[in-house]
N, C-alpha and C positions, 0 to 999 in steps of 0.2 A: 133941752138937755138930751143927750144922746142915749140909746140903751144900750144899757152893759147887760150881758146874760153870763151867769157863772163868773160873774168878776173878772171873766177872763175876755166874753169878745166883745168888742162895740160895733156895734151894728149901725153899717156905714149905710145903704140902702136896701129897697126893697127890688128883687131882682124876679119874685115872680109869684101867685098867689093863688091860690085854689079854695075849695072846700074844705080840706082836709089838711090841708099844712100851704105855710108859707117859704119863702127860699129868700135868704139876707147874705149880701155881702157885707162881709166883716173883718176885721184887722185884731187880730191878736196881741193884745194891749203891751202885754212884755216882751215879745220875740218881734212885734212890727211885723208880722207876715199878716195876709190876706187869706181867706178862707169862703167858705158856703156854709153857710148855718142853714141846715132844716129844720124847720118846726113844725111837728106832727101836731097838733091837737089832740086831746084823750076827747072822750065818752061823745065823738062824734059817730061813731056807730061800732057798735058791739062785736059785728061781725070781721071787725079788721084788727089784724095784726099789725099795734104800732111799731114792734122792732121789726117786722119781719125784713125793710130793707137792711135793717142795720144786722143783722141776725147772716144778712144772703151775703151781703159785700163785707162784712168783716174776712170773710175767708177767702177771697178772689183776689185776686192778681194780674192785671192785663193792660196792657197799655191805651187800649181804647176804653178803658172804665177809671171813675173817680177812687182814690184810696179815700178810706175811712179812718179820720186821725183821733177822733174823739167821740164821746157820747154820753150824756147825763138825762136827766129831766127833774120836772118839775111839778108842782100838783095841776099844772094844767097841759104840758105838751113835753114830747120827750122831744131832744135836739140831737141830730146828726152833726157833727163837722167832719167836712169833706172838702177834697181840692175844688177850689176855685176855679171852675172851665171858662177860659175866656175867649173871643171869639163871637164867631156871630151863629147862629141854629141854622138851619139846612129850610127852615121856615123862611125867616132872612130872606134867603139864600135866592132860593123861588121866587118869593112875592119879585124879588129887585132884578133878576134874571127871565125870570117869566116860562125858560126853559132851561133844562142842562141838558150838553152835549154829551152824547154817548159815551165817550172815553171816562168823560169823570163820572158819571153816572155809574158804567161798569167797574172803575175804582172803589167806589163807594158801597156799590153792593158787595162784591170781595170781601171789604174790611167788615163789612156787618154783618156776612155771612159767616165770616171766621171768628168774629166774638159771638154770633150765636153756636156755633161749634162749641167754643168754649165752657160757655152757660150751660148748655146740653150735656154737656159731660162730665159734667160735676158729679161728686160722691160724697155722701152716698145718694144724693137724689139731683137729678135733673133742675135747672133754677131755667123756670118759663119767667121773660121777663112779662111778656102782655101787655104793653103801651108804648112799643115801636111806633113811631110818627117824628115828621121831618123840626118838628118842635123841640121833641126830647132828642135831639140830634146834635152835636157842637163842631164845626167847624173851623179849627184852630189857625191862629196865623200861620202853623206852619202845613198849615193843609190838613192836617191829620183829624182826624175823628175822634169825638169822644161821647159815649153814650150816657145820658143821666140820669137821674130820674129814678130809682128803682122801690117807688113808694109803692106799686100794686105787684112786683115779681111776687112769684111764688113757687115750693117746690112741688115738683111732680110725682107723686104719691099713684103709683099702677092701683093699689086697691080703693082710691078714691073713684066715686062715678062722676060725679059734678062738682063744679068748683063752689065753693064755701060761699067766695063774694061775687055775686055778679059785679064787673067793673072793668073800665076801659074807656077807648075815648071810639066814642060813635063816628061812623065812616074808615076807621082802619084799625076796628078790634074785629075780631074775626065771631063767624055765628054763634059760636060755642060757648063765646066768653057770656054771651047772654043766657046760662041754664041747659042747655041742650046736654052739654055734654063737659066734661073736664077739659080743662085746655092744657094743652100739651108743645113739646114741638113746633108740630102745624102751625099752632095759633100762631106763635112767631112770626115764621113764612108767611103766613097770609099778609100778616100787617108790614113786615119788609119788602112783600112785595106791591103791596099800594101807595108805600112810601115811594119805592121806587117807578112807580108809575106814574107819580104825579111830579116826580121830578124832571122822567123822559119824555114827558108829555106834556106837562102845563096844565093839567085835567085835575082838578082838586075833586079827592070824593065828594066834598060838599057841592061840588057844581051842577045841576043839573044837564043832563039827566044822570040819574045816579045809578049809573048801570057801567060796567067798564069793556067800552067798543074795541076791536083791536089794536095793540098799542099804536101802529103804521099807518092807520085811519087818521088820527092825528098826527103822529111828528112821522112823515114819511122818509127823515134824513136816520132810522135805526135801521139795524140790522135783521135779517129774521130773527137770528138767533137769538136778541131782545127779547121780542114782539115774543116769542114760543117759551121763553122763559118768566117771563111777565104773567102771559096768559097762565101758567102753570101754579104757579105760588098764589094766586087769588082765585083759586077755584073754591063756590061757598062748600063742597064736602071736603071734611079733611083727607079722605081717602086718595082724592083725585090729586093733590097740591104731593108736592115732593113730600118723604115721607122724613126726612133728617136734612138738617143745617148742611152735612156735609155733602148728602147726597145734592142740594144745589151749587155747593161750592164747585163740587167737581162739575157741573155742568157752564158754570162761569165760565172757568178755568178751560174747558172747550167748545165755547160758545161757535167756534166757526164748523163744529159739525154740525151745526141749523140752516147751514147756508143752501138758501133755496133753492139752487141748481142742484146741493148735494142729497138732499130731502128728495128731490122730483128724478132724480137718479137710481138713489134706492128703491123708489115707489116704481120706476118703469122697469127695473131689475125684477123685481117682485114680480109685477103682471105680467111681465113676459113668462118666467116659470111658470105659472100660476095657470097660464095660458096654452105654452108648451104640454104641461102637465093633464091637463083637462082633453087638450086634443089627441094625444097619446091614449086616454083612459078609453076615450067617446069612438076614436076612429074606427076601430074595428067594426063596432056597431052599426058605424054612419055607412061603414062598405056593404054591409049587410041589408041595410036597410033601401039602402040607396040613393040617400040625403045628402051625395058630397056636392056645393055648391061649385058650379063652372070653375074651375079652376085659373085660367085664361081670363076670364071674367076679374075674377079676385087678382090676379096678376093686374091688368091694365085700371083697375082701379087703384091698386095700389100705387105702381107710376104716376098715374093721375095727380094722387095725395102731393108725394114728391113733386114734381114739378107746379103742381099751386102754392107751395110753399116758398118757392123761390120767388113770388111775386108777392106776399105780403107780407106785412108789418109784422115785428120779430117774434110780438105776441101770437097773434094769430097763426105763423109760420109754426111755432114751437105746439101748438094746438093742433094744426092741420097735421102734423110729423109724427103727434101722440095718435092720432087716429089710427095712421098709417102701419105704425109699430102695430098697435092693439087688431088689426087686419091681418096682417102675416109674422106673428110676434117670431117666425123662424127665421124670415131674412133680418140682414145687417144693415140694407141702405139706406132706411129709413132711419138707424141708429149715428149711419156717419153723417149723413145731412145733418142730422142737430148738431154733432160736433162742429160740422164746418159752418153750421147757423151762428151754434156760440160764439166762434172766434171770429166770423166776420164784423160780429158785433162789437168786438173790443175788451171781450168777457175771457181774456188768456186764462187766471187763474182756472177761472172754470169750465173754459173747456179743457184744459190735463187735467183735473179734477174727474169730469164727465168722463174723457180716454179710458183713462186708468180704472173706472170703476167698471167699464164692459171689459178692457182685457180682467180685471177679478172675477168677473160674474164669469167669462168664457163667452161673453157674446162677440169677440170679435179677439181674432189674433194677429201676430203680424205676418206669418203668411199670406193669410188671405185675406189683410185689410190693410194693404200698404196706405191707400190713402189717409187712414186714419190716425197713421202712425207719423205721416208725413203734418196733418194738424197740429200732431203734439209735441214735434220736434219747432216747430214754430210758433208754438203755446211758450213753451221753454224760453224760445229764441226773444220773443216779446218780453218778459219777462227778465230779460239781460241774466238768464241761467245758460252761460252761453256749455258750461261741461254737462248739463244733463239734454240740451239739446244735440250736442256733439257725438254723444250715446247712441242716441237715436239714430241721428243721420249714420251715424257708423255701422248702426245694424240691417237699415235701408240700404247700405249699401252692398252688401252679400245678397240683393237681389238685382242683378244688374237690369233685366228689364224694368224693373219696377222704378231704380235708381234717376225719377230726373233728373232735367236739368234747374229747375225749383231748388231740389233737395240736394243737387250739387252748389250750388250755388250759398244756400245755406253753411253747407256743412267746409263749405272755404271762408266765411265769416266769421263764422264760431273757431274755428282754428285759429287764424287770425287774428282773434277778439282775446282768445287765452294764450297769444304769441308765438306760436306755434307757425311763423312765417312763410318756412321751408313747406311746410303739409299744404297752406293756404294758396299757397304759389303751385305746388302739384296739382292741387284740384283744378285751378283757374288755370291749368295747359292742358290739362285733361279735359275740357270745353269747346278749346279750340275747335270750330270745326260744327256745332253743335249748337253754343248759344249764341244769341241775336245780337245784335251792336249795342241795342241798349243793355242791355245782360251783359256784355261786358265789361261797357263803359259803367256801369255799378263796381263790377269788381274791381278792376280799377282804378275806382276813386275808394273803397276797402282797403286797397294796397298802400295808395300813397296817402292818408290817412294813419295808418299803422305804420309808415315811414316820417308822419310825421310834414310829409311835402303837403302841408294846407291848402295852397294853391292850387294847387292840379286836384287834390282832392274835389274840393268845391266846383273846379270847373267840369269834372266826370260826372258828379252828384248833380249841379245842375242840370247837364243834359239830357240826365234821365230826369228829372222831374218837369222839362220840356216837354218829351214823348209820351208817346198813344200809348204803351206798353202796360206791362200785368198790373194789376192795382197793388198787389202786396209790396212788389218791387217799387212802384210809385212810392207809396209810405215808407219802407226801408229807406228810400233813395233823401226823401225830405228829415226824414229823424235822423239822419246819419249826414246829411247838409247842416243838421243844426248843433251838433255837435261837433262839427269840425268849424263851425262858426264860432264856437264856445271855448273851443281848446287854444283856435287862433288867437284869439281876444285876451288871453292868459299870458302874450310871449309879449313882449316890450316892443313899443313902436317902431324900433330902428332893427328888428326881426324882418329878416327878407319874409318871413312868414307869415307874418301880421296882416292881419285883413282891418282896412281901414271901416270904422262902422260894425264891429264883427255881431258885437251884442243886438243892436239893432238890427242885425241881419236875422240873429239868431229868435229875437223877440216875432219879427215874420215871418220866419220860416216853421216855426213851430203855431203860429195862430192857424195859417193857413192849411197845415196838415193837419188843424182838430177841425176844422171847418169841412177841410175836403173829406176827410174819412172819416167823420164822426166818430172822433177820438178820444171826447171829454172824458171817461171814464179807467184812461190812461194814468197812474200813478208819477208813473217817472217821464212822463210828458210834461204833467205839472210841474214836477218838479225842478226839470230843465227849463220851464215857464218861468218859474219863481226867480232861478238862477238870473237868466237873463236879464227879468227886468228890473232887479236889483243892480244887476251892474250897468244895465246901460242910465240907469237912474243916477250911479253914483261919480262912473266913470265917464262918459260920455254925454250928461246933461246938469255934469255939476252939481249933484245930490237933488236932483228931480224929486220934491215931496211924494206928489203922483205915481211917479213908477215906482219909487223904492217901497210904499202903502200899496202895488198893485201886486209885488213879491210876497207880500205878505197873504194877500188872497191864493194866488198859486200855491203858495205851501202849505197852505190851510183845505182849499182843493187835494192835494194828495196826502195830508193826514183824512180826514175825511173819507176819502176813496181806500184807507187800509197802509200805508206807508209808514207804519209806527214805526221810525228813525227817532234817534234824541238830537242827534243832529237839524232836523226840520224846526225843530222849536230852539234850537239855537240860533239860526235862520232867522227867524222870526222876531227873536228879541234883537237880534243884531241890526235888524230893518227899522226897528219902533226907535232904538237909542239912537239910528243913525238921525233919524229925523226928530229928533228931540222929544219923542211921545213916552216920558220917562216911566209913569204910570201903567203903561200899555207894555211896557216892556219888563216891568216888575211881576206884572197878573203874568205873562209867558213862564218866568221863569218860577212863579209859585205852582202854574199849573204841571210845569217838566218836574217838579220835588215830588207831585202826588202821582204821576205817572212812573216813575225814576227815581222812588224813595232813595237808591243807596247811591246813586249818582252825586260824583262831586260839582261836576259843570255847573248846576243853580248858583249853588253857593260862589264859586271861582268868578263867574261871570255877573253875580249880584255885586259885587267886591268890587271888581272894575267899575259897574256903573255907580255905584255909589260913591267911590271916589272921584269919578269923573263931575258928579253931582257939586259935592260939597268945592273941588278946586274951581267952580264955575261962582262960588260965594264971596266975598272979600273975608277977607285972611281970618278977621277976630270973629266970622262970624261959622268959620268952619268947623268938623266934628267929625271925626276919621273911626269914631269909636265902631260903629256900626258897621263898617266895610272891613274892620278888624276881627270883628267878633265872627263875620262872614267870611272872611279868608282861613278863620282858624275852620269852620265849620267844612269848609273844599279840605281842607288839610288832614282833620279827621278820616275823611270819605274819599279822599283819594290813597290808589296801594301805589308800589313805588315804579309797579308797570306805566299807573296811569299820570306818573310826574310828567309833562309834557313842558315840551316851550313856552305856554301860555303861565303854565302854572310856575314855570321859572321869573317870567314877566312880572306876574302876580306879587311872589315873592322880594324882586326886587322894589317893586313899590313898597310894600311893607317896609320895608326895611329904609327906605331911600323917608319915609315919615317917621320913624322911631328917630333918625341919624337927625332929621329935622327937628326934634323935639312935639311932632306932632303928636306921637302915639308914645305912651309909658311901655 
């Protein structure tokens, strides 16, 4: 016979079980809804307050917490009923994943950072919840979070010294919970962020050894900004760990000022003043004394630095270059070599990044650092920022010596590029005369490319990727071949323009440019990878399983590398359904809901495949309900800007099932 508690729930199973209370699903015998029955146990220890969860979340509100609907007891345990979280724990989650990717990881810590905000700011006292861990965590079908659990919370009382009860769960309760001291805040942070470590990492506190190495030691695919935020919030003083919920949130929220190039930026900004500074204070003294080292000396060893750095590995070049700087922290060439180090490496964001922070500091202008201005206009240029490259180039060029033929060159592509034909056309005659055959034959196929002549383009592009010529122009000459590969491939067969084989052209022409220029670390390289071998997968090998699953690695490569588009994970699903990986295609679009909460595309694009699912069933065995309740959800969350052709599509199938008697 089953248990009834309060006449009112029957408790359908046991869902979870401690020392201290047990957790029952239950069905509310008159209304037929589903519940959480907690049962606290009494006179299991004197020092605990049995209401105190029920005391904290009766007054709370938030959609990442359980509401509290009921509460009685009895002479042996007082009962909570609370919503029913269902779903799988972030425990789950782990064990079956082994690791989670950055992105959701970063999602996740947001949302938990913003319910401990919440918690925190409560009145009139603070509610520390103290038993954050990836267990008491819930995972909802729709992606969403829900925190449980709040049998040890407690309020934060300033004239309390020590907490009442020691308690928590060993490996991610933080020192303090153990007597030391009151827990507070902190405590929080600490244990959200060793949740969150074992989720970026795969490194469970309980695993030996139980000390926490830097996060990048283990999953080397995070970010700095991670890795420095991790390391922060599990620091054992609470002094040292952020000091408020929200002061972490705000650092989430600009996680990419951690980015390692922009850290070792500031730090060489710094030494250099620091440096400046000290020699300014000391020189008088050193003239005096007569301690000023060879001058001349310091000079050709400086050179020296420089020029070994062009010969080794990017690591050690960027090390050999800090030398340099830290030798004459007054000159600049030491500072424009790194820029031109960074960006030969393929690190655009970060070299304008790097630019931009010497012209802030004043370590270099564009007067008298044309070259470095001419990096950043090609920082941009990579970047397909073709208007803030165009800026640059346009203030490079009010220096007519300095103005090359590079940076002319450039600055008729970025014209070009934002249609500006007539400009594009002035510059490339203003040349004449100046640049080299391959130099033109580039612009050239720029021209008829932007006229759209695919032909001629491709054959100008080719014969600069035949040629001995500059290397950047090589690259430019192949990513601009495989894009007019791309665009070809888009016109209908019987297009004088049509390049027969285009995608397959375009699928080699872009391997071979990340081969030749070590270009892996290219977003929209991938990206135009992805493109490719999706269509020649679909169009040109008859829905090739192989390539249309190798589109899916490419876009997965430039989310990854920093390309958060929602379009990419549309991409993606649209690869899995093309090849029938219906499953694979369903995780994409639950993982785009938790990226793109407000976004209607999941839902619009669930709909389709779900329909497409069930019309693949025999007739009496189909069920439209679900791709219904999914179209109403696109419907909701789309505004009337974002009614598109698809979601016109959308609708008509709805409708074209209702007209069928499919759908009520």
């Amino acid at each position: 016979m089953s248990r009834l508690i309060n006449n009112t729930y029957e408790i359908l199973n046991v869902v979870g079980k401690g020392g201290m209370s047990a957790v029952y699903k239950a069905r509310h015998v008159r209304l037929n809804t589903i519940w959480a029955v907690k049962e606290v146990y009494k006179n299991k220890d004197e020092n605990i307050d049995l209401l105190a969860e029920t005391n904290i979340l009766k007054r709370l509100n938030h959609p990442s917490l359980p509401r509290i609907i009921d509460i009685f007891e009895d002479e042996s345990s007082v009962y909570i009923v609370e919503d029913f979280v269902t779903g799988s724990s972030l425990q789950q989650v782990i064990e079956q994943e082994k690791v989670i990717d950055e992105q959701r990881v970063r999602a996740w810590f947001k949302t938990l950072a913003e319910v401990l905000v919440y918690l925190h700011t409560q009145e009139p006292h603070p509610i520390i919840y103290r038993d954050m861990k990836p267990a008491n965590i819930m995972l909802q079908s729709d992606q969403t979070l829900k925190l449980i659990d709040f049998g040890i919370a407690r309020e934060y009382k300033p004239e309390s010294n020590t907490d009442t009860t020691v308690i928590g769960t060993r490996g991610y309760a933080a020192p303090e919970q153990y007597g030391k001291t009151q827990s507070d805040a902190r405590t929080d942070i600490y244990s959200l962020g060793v949740t969150m470590y074992y989720l970026a990492t795969g490194k469970s506190p309980y695993q030996p050894p139980y000390t926490f190495v830097p996060a990048r030691q283990l999953n080397p695919n995070l970010s700095a900004g991670m890795e420095t935020i991790l390391f922060k919030c599990i620091q054992t003083e609470p002094e040292n760990r952020y000091q408020s919920a929200a002061e972490l949130l705000d650092d989430l929220n600009h996680i990419d000022k951690y980015d390692e190039e922009f850290i070792r930026v500031r730090k060489t900004i710094q030494r250099r003043r620091i440096l400046l500074a000290c020699l300014y204070t000391i020189g008088a003294a050193l003239v005096i004394a007569g301690f000023f080292v060879n001058r001349s000396e310091q000079d050709q060893n400086y050179r020296s630095l420089i020029a070994q750095s062009e010969t080794e590995s990017y690591e050690n070049a960027v090390s050999t270059l800090h030398t340099a700087q830290q030798l004459l922290p007054q000159r600049d060439e030491a500072y424009e070599a790194e820029a031109a180090l960074i960006y030969k490496n393929g690190l655009y964001k970060q070299a304008a990044d790097y630019i931009k922070e010497l012209e802030n500091s004043g370590v270099i202008t564009l007067q008298e650092n044309p070259n470095a201005y001419s990096i950043l206009a090609s920082s941009y240029f990579e970047q397909n920022d073709y208007e803030a490259a165009s800026m640059i180039y346009e203030k490079l060029s009010e220096f007519n010596t300095e103005f090359t033929v590079q940076n002319r060159i450039g600055y008729a592509v970025c014209a070009g590029r934002m249609g500006d034909l007539e400009k594009a056309q002035e510059i490339i005659d203003s040349l004449k005369g100046s640049a080299n055959e391959t130099e033109l034959a580039y612009l050239e196929g720029e021209i008829a490319y932007l006229n759209k002549d695919y032909i001629q383009a491709a054959e100008k592009f080719r014969k600069v990727t035949e040629s001995n010529g500059d290397s950047d122009l090589l690259k430019r000459a192949y990513i601009s071949l495989a894009e007019t590969y791309r665009d070809s491939a888009k016109l209908a067969s019987s297009d004088p323009q049509h390049i027969d084989g285009a995608y397959s052209l375009a699928v080699d022409t872009i391997e071979i440019s990340m081969r030749q220029f070590d270009l892996s670390g290219n977003a929209a390289l991938w990206e135009m990878l992805g493109y490719a071998y999706y269509n020649r997968g679909a169009f040109e090998k008859n829905n090739d399983t192989e390539d249309i699953l190798k589109s899916v690695d490419a876009y997965r490569q430039a989310l990854n590398l920093g390309a958060q588009k929602d379009y990419l994970y549309v991409n993606i699903f649209i690869s899995y359904q093309t090849v029938g990986k219906y499953p694979e295609a369903e995780n994409v679009l639950e993982e785009m809901r938790s990226i793109y909460p407000n976004s209607y595309q999941p839902y619009m694009y669930h709909s389709f495949l779900l329909i497409m699912m069930e019309n693949q069933k025999p007739e009496s065995e189909r069920n439209y309900q679900k791709a219904y309740e999914e179209y109403q959800k696109a419907k909701e969350s789309a505004s009337s800007s974002e009614s598109n052709e698809q979601m016109q599509q959308l609708e008509s199938l709805i409708k074209q099932l209702k007209d069928g008697g499919w759908l009520q």
